[in-house]
Phi, psi and omega in degrees: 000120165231154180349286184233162192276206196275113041239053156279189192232034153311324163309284202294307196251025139271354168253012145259327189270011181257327171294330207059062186226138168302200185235336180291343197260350176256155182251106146254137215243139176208143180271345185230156166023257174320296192285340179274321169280343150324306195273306180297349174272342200270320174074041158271187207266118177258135163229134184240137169234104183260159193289143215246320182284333184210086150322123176309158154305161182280352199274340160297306171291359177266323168316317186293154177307299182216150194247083178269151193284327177215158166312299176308344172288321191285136211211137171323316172293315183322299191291314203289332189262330150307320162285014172083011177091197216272142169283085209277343174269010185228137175323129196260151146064154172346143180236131208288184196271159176304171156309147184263131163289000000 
């Protein structure tokens, strides 16, 4: 649960702060609107698969990292070349799990 929904970016950077992960360091995939700007606000690396029925506005797709056509387009390189290549500032490989509160 957070304050506010999409399109604050509360979401988004409670599931980096739930990860220990910066936001900077995430990659989010979203079909609409509200949730790509939710994500871009947040300031992960947004990638958009819009909804065919109700297309983002342009100003969402220019904001996003990347714009893909379909769910099958999307790939590790995809995300890796929308985040700008490799991240020397963001933790690599499996991370152990947080503590249970």
């Amino acid at each position: 649960e957070v304050p506010r929904g999409k399109p604050s970016p509360d979401v988004y950077l409670e599931a980096a702060r739930r990860l220990d992960v910066e936001p900077a360091c995430c990659a989010a995939i979203e079909d609409s609107a509200n949730g790509a700007r939710s994500a871009v606000t947040a300031g992960m690396t947004t990638l958009v698969i819009p909804n065919r029925r109700y297309p983002p506005p342009a100003d969402v797709r220019d904001a996003a990292a990347a714009v893909l056509d379909q769910l099958a387009d999307l790939t590790v390189a995809v995300v890796e070349r929308a985040a700008g290549g490799e991240r020397g500032d963001c933790p690599a490989g499996p991370r152990p799990p947080l503590p249970r509160s």
